[in-house]
C-alpha positions as CSV (number, residue, x, y, z in Angstrom):
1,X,105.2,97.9,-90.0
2,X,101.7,98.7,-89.9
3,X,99.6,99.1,-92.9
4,X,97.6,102.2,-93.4
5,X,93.4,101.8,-93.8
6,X,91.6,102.3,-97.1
7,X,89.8,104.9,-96.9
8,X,86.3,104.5,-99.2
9,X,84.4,107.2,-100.9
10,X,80.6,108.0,-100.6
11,X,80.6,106.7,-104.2
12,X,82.6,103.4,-103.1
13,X,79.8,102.9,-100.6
14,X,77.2,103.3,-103.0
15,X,78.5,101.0,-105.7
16,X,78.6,98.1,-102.7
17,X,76.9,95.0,-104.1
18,X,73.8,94.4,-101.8
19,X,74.9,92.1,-99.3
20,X,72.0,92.0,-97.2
21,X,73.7,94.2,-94.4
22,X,73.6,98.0,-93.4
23,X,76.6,100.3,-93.6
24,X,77.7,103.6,-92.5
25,X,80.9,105.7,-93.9
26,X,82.3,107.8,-91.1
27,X,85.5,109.9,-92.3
28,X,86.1,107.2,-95.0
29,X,86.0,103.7,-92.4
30,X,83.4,101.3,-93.2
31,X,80.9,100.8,-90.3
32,X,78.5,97.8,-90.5
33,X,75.2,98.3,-88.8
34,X,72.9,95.6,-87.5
35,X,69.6,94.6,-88.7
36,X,67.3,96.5,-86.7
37,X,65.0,94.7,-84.7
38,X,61.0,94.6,-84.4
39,X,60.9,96.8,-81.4
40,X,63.1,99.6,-83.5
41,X,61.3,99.1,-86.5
42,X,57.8,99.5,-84.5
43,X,58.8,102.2,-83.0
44,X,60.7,104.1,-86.2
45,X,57.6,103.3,-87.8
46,X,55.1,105.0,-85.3
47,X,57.3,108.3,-84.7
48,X,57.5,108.8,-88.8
49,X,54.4,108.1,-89.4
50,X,52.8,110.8,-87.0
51,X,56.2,113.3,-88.3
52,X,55.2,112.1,-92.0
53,X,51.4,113.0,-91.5
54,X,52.4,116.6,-89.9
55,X,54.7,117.6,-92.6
56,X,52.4,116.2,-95.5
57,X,49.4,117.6,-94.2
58,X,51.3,121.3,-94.0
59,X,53.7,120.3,-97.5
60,X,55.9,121.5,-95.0
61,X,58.9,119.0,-97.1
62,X,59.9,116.0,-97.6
63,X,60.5,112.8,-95.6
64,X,62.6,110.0,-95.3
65,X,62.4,106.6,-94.3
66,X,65.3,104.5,-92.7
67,X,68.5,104.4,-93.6
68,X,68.5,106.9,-96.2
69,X,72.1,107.9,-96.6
70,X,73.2,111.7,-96.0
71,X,76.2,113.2,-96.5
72,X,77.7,114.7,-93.7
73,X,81.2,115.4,-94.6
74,X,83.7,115.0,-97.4
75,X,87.0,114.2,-97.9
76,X,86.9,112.0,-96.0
77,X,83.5,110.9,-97.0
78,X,80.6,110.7,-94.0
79,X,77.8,109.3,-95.1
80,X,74.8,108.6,-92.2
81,X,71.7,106.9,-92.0
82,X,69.6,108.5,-89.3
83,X,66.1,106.3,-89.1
84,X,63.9,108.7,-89.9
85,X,64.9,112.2,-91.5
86,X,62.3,115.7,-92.3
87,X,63.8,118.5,-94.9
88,X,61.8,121.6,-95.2
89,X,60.8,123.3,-97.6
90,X,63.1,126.1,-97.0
91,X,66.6,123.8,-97.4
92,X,65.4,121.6,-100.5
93,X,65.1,125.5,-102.6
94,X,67.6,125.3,-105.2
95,X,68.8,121.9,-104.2
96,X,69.5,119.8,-107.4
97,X,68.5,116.4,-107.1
98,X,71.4,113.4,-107.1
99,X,71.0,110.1,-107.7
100,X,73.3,109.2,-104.9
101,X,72.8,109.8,-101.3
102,X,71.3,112.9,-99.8
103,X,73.5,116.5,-100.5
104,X,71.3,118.3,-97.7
105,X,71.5,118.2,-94.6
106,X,68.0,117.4,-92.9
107,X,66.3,119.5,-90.4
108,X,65.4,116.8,-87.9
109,X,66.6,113.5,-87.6
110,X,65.3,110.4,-85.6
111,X,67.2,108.0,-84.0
112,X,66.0,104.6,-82.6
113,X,67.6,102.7,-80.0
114,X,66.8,99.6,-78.9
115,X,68.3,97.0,-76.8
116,X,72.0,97.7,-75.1
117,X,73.8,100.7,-76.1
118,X,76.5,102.5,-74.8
119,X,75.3,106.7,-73.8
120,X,78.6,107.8,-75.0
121,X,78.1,106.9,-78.7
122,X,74.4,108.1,-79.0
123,X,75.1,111.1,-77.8
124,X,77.7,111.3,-80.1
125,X,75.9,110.2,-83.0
126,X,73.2,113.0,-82.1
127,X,76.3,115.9,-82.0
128,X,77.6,114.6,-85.2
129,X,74.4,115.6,-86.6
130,X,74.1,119.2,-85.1
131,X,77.6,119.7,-86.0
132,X,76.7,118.5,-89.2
133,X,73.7,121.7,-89.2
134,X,70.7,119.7,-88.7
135,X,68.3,121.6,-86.2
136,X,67.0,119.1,-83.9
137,X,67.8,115.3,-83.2
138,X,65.4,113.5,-81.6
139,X,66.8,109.9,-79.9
140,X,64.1,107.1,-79.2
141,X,65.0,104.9,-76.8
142,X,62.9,101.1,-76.9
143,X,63.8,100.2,-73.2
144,X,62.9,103.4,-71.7
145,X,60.0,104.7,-73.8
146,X,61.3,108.3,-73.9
147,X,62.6,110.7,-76.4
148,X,65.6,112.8,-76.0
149,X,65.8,116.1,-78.1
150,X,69.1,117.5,-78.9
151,X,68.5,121.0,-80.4
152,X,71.0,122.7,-82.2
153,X,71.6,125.5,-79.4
154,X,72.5,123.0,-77.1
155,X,69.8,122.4,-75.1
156,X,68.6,119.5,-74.6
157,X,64.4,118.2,-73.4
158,X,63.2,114.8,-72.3
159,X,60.0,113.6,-73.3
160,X,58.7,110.1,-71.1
161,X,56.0,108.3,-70.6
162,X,52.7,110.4,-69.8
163,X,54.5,113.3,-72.1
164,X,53.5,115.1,-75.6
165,X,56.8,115.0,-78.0
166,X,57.0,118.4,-79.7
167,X,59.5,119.3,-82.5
168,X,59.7,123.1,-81.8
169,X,60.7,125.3,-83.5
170,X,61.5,123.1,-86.4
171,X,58.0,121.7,-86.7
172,X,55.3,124.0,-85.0
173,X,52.2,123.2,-83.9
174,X,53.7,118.9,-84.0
175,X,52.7,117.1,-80.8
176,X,52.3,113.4,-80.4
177,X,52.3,111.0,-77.3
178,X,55.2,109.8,-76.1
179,X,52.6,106.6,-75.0
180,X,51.6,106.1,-78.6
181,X,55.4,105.9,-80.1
182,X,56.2,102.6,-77.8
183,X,53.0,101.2,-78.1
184,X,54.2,98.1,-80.1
């Protein structure tokens, strides 16, 4: 006989004692997540800080630093924690604010991978995303030093070394060097 899974709640997941690690809620399953290391958290860092600058600079929204959680589904509860998330202006109107996780859905997301990781799962952690509405996941990856965007249409643009990152058309007029990012 085989016994059926618990299935949490975004609320379970937020009344979790803090146990020092990182967790995801995907359809209601408990996912931990490991501590990031220093080349992810250099390079999370970097790409936020030139995203942060652009958006502030134009009050274009509001940003978020890692592993703020969003809700992405219900019933079951998803609740992700891109690294790096930008709302606009134009989503928060209306919005009432929670004191829980995040109720709306971010415009861009960043991702940061570092060390091994499997292709399948990143790109299905960047479709989760667009299926979830946001407009544009970018994916970092450490080893490589390039950025792949995943736009909501389905295209998709790499950015490598020697490049200028743009966010169009969800941030226009953002450019940065892909060179600057990974310099850690």
């Amino acid at each position: 006989m085989t016994t059926a899974k618990k299935l949490l709640t975004a609320a379970e997941l937020l009344a979790l004692p803090d146990d020092g690690k990182r967790y995801e809620l995907i359809r209601g399953e408990l996912i931990t997540m490991a501590a990031a290391s220093a080349p992810h958290g250099g390079v999370t860092d970097r790409i936020g800080r030139r995203i942060g600058n652009f958006v502030e600079a134009g009050n274009l929204g509001a940003t978020y630093a890692a592993e703020t959680g969003v809700y992405i589904g219900r019933d079951p509860d998803t609740v992700r924690a891109p690294d790096y998330a930008f709302t606009s202006t134009e989503r928060m109107v209306g919005a009432r604010s929670a004191s829980g996780y995040a109720e709306i859905i971010p415009d861009l997301v960043v991702e940061v991978v570092a060390g091994e990781y499997r292709q399948p799962m990143v790109d299905s952690k960047a479709q989760m995303w667009l299926d979830a509405g946001v407009r544009l996941a970018l994916v970092a990856f450490v080893d490589t030093r390039e950025v792949i965007a995943h736009h909501d249409d389905g295209t998709v643009q790499r950015f490598g070394p020697g490049d200028t990152l743009t966010c169009e058309p969800v941030l226009p007029g953002f450019a940065c060097s892909v060179d600057e990012i990974f310099a850690y």
